[in-house]
N, CA, C and O atoms as a GROMACS GRO file, in nm:
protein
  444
    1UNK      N    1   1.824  -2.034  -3.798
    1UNK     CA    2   1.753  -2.076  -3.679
    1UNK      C    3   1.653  -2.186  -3.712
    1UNK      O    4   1.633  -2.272  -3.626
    2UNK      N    5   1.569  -2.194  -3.861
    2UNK     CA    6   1.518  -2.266  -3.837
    2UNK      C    7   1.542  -2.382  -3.904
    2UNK      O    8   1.463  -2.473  -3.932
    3UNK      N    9   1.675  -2.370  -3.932
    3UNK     CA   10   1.746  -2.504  -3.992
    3UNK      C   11   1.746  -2.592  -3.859
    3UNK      O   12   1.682  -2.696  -3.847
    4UNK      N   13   1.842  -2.524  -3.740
    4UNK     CA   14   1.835  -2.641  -3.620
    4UNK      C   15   1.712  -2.686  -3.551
    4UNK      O   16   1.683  -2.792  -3.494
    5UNK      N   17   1.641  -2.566  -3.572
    5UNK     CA   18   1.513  -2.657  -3.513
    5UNK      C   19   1.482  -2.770  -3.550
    5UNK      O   20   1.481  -2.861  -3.467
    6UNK      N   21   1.441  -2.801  -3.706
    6UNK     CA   22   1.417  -2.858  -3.766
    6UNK      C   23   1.542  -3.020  -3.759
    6UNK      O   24   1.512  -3.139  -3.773
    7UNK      N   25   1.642  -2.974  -3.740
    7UNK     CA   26   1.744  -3.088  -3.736
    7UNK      C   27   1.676  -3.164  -3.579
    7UNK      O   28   1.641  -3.280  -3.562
    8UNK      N   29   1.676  -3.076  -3.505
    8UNK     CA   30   1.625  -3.095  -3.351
    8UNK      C   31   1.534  -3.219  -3.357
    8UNK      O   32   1.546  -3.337  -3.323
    9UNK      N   33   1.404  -3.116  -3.436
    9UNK     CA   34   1.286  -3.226  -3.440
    9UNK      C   35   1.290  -3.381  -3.461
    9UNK      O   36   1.236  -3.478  -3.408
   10UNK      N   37   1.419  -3.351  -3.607
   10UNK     CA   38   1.459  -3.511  -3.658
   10UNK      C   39   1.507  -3.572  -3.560
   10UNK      O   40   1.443  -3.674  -3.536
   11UNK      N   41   1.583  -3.557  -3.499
   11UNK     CA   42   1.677  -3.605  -3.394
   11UNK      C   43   1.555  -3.658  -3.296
   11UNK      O   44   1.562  -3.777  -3.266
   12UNK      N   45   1.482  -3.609  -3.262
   12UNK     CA   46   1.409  -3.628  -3.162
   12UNK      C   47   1.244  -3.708  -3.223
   12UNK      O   48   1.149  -3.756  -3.161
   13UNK      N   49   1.261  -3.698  -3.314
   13UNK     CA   50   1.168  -3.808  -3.399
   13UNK      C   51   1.266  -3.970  -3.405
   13UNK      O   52   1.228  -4.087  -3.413
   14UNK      N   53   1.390  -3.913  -3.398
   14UNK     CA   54   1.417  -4.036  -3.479
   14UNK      C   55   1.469  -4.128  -3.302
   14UNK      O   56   1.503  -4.246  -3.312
   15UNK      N   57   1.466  -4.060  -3.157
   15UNK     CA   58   1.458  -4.063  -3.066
   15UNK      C   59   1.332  -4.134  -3.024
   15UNK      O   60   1.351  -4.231  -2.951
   16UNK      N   61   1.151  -4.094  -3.068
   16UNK     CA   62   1.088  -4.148  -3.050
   16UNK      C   63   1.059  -4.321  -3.095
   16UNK      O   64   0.994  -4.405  -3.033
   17UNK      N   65   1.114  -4.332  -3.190
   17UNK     CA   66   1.113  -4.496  -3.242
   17UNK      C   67   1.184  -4.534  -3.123
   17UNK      O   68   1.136  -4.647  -3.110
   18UNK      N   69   1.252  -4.523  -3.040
   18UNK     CA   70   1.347  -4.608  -2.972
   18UNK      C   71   1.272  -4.611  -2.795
   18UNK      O   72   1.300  -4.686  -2.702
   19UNK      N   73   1.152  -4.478  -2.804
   19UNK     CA   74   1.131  -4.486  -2.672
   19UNK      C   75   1.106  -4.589  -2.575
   19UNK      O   76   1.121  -4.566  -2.455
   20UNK      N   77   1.070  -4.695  -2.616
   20UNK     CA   78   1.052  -4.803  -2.542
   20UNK      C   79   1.152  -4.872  -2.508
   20UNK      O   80   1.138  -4.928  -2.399
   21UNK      N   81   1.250  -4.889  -2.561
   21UNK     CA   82   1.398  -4.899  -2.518
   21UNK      C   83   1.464  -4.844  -2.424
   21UNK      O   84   1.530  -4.905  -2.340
   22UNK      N   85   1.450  -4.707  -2.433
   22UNK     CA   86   1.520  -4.626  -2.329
   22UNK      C   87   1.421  -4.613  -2.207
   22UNK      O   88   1.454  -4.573  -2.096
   23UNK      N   89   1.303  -4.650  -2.242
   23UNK     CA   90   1.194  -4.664  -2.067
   23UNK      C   91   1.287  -4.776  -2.030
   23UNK      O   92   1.355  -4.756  -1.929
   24UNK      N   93   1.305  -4.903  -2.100
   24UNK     CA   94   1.330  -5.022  -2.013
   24UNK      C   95   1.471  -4.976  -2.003
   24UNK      O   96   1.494  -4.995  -1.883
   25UNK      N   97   1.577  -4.929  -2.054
   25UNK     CA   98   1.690  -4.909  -1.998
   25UNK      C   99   1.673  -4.798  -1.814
   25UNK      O  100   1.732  -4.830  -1.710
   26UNK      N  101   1.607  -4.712  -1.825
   26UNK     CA  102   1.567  -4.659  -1.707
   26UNK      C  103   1.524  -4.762  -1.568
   26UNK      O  104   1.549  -4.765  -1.447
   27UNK      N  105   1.453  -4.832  -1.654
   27UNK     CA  106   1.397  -4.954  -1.589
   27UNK      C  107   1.517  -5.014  -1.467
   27UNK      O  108   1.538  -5.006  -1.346
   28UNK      N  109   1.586  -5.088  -1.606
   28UNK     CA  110   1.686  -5.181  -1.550
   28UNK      C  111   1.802  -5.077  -1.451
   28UNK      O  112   1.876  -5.158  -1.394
   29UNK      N  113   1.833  -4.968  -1.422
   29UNK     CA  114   1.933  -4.847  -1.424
   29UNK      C  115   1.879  -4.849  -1.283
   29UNK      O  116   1.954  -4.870  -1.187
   30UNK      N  117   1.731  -4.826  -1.267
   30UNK     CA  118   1.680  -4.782  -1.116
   30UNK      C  119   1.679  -4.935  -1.046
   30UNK      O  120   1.709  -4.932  -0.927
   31UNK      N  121   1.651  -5.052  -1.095
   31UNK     CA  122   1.733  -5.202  -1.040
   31UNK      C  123   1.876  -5.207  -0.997
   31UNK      O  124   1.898  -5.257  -0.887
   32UNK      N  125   1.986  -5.158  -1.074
   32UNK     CA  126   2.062  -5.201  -1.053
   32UNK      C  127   2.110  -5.053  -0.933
   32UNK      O  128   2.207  -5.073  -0.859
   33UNK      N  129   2.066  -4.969  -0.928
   33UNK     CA  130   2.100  -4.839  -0.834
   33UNK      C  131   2.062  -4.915  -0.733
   33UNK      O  132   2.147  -4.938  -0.648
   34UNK      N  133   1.899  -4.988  -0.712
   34UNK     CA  134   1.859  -4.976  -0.581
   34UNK      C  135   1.951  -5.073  -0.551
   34UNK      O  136   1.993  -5.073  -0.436
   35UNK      N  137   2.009  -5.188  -0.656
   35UNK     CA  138   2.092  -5.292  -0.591
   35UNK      C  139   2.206  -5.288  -0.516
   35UNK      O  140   2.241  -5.352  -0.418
   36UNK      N  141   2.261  -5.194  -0.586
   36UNK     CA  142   2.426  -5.108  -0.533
   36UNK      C  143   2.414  -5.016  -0.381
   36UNK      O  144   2.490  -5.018  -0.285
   37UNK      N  145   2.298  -4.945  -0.402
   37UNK     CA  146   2.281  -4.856  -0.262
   37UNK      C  147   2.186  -4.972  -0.167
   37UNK      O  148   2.117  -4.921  -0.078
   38UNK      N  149   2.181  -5.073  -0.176
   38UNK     CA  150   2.152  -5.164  -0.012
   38UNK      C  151   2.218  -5.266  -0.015
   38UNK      O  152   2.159  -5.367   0.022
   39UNK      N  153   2.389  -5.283  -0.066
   39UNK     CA  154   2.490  -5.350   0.012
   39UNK      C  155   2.536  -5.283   0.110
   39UNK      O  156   2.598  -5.350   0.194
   40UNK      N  157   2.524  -5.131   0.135
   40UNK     CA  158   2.595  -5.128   0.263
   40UNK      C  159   2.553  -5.140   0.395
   40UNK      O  160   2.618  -5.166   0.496
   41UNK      N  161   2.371  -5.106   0.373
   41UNK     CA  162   2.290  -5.157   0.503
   41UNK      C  163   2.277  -5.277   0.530
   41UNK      O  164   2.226  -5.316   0.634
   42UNK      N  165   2.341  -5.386   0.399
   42UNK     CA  166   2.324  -5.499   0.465
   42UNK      C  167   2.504  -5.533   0.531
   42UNK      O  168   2.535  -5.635   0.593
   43UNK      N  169   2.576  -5.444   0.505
   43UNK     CA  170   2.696  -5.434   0.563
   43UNK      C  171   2.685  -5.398   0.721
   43UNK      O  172   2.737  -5.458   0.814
   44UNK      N  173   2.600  -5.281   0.726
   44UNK     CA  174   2.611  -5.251   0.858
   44UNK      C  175   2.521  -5.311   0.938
   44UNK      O  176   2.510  -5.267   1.053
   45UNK      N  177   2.459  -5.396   0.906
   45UNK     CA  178   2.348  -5.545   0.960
   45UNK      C  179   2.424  -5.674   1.015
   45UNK      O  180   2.395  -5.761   1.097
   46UNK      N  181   2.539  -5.647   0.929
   46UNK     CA  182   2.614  -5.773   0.950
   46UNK      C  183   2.704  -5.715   1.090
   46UNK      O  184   2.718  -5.765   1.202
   47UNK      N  185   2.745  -5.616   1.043
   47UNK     CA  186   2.808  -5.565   1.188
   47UNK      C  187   2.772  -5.527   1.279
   47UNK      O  188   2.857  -5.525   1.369
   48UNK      N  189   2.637  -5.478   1.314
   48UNK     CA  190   2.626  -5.393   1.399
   48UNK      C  191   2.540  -5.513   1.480
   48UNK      O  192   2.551  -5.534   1.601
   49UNK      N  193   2.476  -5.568   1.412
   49UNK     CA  194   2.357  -5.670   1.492
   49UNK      C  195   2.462  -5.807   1.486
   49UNK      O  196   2.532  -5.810   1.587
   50UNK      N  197   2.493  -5.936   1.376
   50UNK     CA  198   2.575  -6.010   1.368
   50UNK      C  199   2.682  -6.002   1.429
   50UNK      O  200   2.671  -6.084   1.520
   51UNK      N  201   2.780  -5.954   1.437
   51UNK     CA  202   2.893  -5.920   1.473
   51UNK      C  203   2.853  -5.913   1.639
   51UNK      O  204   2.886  -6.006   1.713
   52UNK      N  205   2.806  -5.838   1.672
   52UNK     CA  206   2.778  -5.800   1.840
   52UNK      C  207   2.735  -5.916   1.901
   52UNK      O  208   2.789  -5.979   1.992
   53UNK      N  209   2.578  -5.951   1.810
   53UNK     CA  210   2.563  -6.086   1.882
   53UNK      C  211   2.636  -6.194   1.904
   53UNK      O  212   2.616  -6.258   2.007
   54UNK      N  213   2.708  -6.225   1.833
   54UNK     CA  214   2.748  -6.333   1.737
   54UNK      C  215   2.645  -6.443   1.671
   54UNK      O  216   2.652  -6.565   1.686
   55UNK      N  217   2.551  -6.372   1.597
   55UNK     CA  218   2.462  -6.438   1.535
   55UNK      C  219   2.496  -6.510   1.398
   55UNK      O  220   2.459  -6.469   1.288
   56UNK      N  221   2.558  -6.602   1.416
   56UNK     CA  222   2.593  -6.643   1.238
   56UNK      C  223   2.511  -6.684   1.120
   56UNK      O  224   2.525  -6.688   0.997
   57UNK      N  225   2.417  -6.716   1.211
   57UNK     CA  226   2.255  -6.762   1.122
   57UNK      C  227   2.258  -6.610   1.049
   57UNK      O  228   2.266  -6.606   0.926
   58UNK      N  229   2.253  -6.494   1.121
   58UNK     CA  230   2.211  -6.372   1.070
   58UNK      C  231   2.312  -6.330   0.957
   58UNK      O  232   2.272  -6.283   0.851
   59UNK      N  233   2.412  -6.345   0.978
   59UNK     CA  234   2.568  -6.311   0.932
   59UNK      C  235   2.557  -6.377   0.748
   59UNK      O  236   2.581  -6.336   0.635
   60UNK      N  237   2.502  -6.506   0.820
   60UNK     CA  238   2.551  -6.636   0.671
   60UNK      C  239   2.415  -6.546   0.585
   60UNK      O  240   2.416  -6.492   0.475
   61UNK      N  241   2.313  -6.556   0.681
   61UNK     CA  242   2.184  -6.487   0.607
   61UNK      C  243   2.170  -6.374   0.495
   61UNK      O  244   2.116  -6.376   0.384
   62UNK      N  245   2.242  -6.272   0.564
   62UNK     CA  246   2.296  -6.154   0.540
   62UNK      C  247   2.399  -6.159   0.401
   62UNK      O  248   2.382  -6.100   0.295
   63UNK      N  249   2.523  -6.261   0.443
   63UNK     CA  250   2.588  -6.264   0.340
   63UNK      C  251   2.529  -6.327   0.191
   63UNK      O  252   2.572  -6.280   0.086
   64UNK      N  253   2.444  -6.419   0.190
   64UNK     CA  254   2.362  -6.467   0.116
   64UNK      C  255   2.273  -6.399   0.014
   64UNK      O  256   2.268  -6.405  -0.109
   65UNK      N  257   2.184  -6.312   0.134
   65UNK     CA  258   2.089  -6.166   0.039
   65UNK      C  259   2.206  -6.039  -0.056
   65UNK      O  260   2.169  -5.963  -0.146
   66UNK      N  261   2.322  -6.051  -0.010
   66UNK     CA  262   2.448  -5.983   0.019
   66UNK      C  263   2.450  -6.034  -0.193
   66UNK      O  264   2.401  -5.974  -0.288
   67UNK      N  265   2.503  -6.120  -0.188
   67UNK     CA  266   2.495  -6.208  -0.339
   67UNK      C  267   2.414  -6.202  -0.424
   67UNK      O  268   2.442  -6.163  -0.537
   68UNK      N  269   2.292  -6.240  -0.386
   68UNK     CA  270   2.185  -6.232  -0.458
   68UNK      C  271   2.176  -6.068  -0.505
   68UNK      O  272   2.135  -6.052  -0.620
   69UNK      N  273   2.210  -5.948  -0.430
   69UNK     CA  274   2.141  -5.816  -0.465
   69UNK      C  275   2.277  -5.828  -0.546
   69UNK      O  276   2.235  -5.782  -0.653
   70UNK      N  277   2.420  -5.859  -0.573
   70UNK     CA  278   2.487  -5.862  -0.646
   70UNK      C  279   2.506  -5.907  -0.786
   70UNK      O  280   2.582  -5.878  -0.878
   71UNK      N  281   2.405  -5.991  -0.764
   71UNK     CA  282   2.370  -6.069  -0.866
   71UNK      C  283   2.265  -6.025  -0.981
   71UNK      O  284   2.249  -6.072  -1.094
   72UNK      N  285   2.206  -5.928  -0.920
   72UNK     CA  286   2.052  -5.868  -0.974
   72UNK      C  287   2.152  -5.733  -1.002
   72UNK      O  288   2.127  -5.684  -1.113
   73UNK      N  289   2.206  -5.696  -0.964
   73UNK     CA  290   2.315  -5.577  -1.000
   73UNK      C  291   2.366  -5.580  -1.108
   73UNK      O  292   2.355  -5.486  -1.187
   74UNK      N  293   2.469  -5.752  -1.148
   74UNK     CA  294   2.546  -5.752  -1.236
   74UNK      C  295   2.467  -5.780  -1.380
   74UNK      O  296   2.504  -5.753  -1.494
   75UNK      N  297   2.333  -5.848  -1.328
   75UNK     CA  298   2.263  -5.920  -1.461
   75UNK      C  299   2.128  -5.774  -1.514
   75UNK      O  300   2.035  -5.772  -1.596
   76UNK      N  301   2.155  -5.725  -1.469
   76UNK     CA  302   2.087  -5.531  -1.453
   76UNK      C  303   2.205  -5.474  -1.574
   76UNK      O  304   2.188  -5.470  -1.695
   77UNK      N  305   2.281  -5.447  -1.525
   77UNK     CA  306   2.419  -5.386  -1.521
   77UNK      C  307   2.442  -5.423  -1.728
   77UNK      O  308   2.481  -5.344  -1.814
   78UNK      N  309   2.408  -5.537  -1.739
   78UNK     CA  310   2.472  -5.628  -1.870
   78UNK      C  311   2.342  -5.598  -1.917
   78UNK      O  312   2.369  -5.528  -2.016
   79UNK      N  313   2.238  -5.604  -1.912
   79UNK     CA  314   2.137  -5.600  -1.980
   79UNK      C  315   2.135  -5.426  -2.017
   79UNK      O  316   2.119  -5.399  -2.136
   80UNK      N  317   2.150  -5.312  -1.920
   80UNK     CA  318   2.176  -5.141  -1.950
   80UNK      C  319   2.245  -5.166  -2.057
   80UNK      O  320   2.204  -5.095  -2.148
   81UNK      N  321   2.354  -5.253  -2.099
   81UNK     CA  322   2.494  -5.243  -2.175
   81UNK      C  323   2.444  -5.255  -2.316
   81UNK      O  324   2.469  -5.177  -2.408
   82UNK      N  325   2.356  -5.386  -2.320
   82UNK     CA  326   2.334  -5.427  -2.425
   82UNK      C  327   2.191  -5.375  -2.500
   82UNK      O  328   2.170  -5.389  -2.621
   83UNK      N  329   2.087  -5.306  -2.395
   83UNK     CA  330   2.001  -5.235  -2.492
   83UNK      C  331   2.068  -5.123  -2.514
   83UNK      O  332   2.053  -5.077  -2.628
   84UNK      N  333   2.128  -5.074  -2.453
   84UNK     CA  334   2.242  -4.854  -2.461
   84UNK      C  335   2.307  -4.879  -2.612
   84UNK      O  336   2.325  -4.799  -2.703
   85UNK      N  337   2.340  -5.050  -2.602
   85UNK     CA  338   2.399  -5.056  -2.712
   85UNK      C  339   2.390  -5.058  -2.843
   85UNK      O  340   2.478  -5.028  -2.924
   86UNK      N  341   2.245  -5.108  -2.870
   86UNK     CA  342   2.159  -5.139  -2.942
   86UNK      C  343   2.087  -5.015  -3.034
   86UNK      O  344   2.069  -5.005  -3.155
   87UNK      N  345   2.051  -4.920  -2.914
   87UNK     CA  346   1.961  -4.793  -2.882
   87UNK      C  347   2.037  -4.749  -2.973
   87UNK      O  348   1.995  -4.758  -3.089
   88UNK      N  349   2.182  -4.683  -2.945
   88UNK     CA  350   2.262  -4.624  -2.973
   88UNK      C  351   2.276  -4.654  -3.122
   88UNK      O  352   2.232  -4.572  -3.203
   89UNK      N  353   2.340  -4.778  -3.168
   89UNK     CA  354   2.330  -4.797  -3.300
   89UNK      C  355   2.260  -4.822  -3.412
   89UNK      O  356   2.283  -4.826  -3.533
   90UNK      N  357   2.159  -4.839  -3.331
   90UNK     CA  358   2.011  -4.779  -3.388
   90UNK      C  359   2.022  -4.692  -3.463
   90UNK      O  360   2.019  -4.684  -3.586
   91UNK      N  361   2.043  -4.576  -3.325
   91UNK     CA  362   2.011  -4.407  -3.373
   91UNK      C  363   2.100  -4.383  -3.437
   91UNK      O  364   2.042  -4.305  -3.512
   92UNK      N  365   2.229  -4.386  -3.485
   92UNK     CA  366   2.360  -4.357  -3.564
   92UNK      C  367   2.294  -4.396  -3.704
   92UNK      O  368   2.292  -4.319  -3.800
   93UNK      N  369   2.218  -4.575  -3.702
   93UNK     CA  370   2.194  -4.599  -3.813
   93UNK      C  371   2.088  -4.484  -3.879
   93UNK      O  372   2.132  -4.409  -3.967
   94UNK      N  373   1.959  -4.472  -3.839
   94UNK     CA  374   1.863  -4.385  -3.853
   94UNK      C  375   1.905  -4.247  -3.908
   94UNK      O  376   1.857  -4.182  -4.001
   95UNK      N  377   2.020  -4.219  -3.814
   95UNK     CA  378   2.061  -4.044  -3.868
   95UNK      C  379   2.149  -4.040  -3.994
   95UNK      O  380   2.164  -3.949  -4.076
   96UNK      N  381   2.207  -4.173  -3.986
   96UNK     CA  382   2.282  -4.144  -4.118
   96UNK      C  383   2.204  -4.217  -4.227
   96UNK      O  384   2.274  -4.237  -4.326
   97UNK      N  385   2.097  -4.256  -4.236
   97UNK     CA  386   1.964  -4.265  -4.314
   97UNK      C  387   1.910  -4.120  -4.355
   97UNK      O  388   1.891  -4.082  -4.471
   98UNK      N  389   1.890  -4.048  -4.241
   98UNK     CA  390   1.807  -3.968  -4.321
   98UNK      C  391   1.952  -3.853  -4.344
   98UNK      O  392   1.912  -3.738  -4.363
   99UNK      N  393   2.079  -3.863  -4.345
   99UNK     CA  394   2.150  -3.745  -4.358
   99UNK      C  395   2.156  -3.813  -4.539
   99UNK      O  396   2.103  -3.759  -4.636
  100UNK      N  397   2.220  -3.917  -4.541
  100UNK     CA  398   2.219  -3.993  -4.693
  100UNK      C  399   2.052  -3.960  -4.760
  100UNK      O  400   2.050  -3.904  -4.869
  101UNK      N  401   1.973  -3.981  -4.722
  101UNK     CA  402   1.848  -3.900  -4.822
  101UNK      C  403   1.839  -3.754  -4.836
  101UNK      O  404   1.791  -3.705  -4.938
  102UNK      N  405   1.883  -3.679  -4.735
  102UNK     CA  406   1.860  -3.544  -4.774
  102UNK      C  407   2.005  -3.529  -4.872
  102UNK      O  408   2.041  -3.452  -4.960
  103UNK      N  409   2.042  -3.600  -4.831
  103UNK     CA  410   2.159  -3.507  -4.927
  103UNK      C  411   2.162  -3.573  -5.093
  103UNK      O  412   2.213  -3.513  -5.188
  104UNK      N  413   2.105  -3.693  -5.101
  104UNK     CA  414   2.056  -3.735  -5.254
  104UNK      C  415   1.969  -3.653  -5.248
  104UNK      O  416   2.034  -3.602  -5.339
  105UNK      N  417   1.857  -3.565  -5.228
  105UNK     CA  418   1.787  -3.459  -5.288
  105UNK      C  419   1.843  -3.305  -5.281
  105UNK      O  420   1.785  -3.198  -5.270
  106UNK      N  421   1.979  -3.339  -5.293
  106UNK     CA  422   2.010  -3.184  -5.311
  106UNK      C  423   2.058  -3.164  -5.454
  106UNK      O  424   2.128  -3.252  -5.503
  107UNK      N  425   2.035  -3.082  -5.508
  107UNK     CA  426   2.080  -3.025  -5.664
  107UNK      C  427   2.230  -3.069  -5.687
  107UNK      O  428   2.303  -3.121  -5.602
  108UNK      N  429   2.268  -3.029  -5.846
  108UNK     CA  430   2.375  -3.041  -5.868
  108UNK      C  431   2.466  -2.929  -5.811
  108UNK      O  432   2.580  -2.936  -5.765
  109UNK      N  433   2.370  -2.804  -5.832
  109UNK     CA  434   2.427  -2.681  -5.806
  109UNK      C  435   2.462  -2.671  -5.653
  109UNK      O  436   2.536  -2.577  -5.622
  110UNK      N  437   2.418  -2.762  -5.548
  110UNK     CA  438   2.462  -2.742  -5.425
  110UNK      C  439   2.555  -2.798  -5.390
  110UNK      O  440   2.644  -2.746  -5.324
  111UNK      N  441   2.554  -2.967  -5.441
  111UNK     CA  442   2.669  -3.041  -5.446
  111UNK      C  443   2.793  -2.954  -5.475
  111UNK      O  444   2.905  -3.006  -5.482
   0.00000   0.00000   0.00000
């Protein structure tokens, strides 16, 4: 039992070096959510008001903000990719750091 704890702790030490990474991945994650969940109100803007009126000023308008939140989506989206990616091989590197030191301090007799 108190072998995993102890593995736990590491894990989660070796988790804290990276915290600032994974805030801004959260960061960028709740950008690119809010970006994805308000194309469809600007969908139903285009239809319900544009469409009825025939407002095309509103329509072209619409389609325009329409891009831009797509745009803040995709450049969100690539940036999650590339710190997750980073983060990640980070932590692989780190753990197999400290798995390679503990195990150079183990005896012959355990080897």
């Amino acid at each position: 039992m108190a072998f995993g704890s102890e593995m736990m702790r590491n894990i989660f030490n070796t988790f804290k070096k990276q915290s600032h990474m994974i805030i801004l991945i959260v960061v960028f994650l709740i950008i690119e959510v809010y970006c994805d969940l308000t194309l469809p109100s600007y969908t139903a803007n285009i239809v319900n008001i544009g469409i009825q009126n025939t407002d095309f000023n509103l329509i072209t308008s619409t389609g325009i903000n329409m891009m831009i939140m797509v745009a803040i989506s995709v450049m969100a989206t690539i940036v999650v990719s590339y710190i997750s990616s980073k983060v990640s091989s980070s932590f692989a590197r780190d753990l197999r750091e400290e798995l390679f030191d503990k195990i150079l301090n183990y005896s012959n007799h355990e080897l």
